[in-house]
N, C-alpha and C positions, 0 to 999 in steps of 0.2 A: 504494500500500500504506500504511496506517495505520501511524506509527508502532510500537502496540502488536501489528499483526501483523512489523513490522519485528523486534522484539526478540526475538518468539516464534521468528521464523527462524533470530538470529543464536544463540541460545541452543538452537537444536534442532541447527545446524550445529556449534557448541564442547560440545556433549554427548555427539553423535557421533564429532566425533570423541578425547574422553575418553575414551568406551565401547571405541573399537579401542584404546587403550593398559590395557585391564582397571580403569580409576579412573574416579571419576564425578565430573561439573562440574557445578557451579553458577553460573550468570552473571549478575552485576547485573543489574536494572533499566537500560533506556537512561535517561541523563540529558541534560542538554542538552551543549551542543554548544559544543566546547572545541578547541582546534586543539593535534596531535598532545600528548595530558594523560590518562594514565591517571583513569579515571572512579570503579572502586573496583577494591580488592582481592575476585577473587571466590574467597581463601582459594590455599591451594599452590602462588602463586606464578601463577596465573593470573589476567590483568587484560585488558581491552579496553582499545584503544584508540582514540578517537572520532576520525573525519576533520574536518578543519575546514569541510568546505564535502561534511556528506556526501551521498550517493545515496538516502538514504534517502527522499525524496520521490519514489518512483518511480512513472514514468508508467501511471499507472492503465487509458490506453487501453490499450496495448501490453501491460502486464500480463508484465515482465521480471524476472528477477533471473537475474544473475552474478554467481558466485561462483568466488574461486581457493584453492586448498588447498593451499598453500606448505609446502614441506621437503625432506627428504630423503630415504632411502630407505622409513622408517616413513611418511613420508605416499603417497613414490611405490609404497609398496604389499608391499614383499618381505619374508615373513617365513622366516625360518631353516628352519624344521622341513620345510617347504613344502619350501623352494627355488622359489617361487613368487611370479609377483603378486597380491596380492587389498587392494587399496588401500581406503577407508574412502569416499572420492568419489561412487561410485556409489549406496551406501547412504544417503550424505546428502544426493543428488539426488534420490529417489527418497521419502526421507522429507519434505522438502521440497515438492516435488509433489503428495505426498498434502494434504500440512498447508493449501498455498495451492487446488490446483484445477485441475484439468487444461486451465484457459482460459490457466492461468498457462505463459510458457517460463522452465524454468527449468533453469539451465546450471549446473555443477558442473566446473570443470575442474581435471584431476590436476596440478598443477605440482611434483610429486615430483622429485628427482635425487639417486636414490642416489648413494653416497660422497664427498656434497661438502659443502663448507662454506660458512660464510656469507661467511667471509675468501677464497672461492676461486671455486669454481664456481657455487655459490647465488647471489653476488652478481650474477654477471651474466646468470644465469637471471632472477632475479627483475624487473634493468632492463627486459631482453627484454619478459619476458612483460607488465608495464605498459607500454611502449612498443607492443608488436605491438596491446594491446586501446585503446590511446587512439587510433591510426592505424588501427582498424577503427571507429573510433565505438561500440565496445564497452566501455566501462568495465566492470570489476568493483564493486559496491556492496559486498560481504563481501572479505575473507580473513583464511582462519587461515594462521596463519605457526609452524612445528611446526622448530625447528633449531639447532643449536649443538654437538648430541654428538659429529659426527664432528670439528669442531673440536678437540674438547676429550681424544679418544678416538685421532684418528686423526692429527691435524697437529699435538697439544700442545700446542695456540694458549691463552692466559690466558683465564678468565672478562671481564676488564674489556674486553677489546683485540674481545672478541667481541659482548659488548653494544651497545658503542660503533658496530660494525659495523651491529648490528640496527636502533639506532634511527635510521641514518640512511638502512637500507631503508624501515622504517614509515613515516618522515616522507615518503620519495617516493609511496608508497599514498594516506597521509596527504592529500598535494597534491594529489592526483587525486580526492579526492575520495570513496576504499574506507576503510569501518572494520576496524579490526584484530584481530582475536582472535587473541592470543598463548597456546600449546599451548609450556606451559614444558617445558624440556629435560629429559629422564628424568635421573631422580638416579640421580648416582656419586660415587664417592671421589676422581678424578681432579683436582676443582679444588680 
């Protein structure tokens, strides 16, 4: 994949999933390549973050991309009124598909877990799930990473003590080699 179809993805993927939170994204330009270093500000608080050694040179035979959708209940898909699942994943696999080609496989996986945190539950979701995809030869090339509120909502946990948290999720992505798009925490009055 050409880098410039590389960016069209990650930016049709952090639009998407913008669009399920009702706000619209805008994502830089890919620049070059920086080991875990916010690239630009793409306004409210959303920023990418480039992997240092990323997947973006992907193998053009095989014609792959994975992608993981990291968070919490908002990514793993439940909305209130519903009482239901209808998570945003599917739609951005599917927009994705269209965008590349249907020669292309291209994987979209939920990695949602409602009620938990990055301090708690998330954290060791998220080892999991890069662990399980590096021990199938699966890496992920994307992930959005969408979390913080229950943190902040539902364990009280600080803004700093949570960040702190984050960035030492990203940086293990980071290693592996997945770019990051960070899907900043919905605003509240709580921190």
């Amino acid at each position: 994949m050409a880098p410039r179809t590389a960016t069209c993805c990650l930016m049709l993927l952090a639009a998407m999933a913008a669009i399920s939170f009702n706000s619209a994204a805008r994502l830089p330009a890919r620049q070059h390549h920086r080991p875990l270093q916010t690239l630009a500000s793409a306004g409210a608080g959303r920023h990418i973050l480039q992997a240092s050694r990323p997947l973006l040179g992907l193998d053009r035979t095989n014609k792959q991309l994975r992608v993981l959708a990291f968070g919490d209940s908002i990514t793993e898909g439940w909305i209130h009124s519903a009482w239901a699942k209808v998570p945003w994943s599917p739609r951005v696999q599917h927009q994705l598909q269209q965008r590349l080609g249907a020669d292309w496989d291209v994987e979209v996986v939920n990695g949602g877990v409602g009620s938990a945190g990055v301090l708690d539950r998330l954290n060791d979701a998220f080892r999991q799930q890069l662990s399980t995809a590096k021990s199938s030869g699966r890496p992920y090339h994307f992930i959005t990473f969408e979390a913080g509120i229950n943190d902040l909502l539902l364990q009280n946990k600080n803004a700093p003590e949570i960040f702190e948290r984050m960035k030492q999720l990203w940086a293990l992505a980071n290693a592996e080699g997945s770019t990051v798009a960070v899907i900043p925490t919905l605003p509240t009055n709580v921190a």
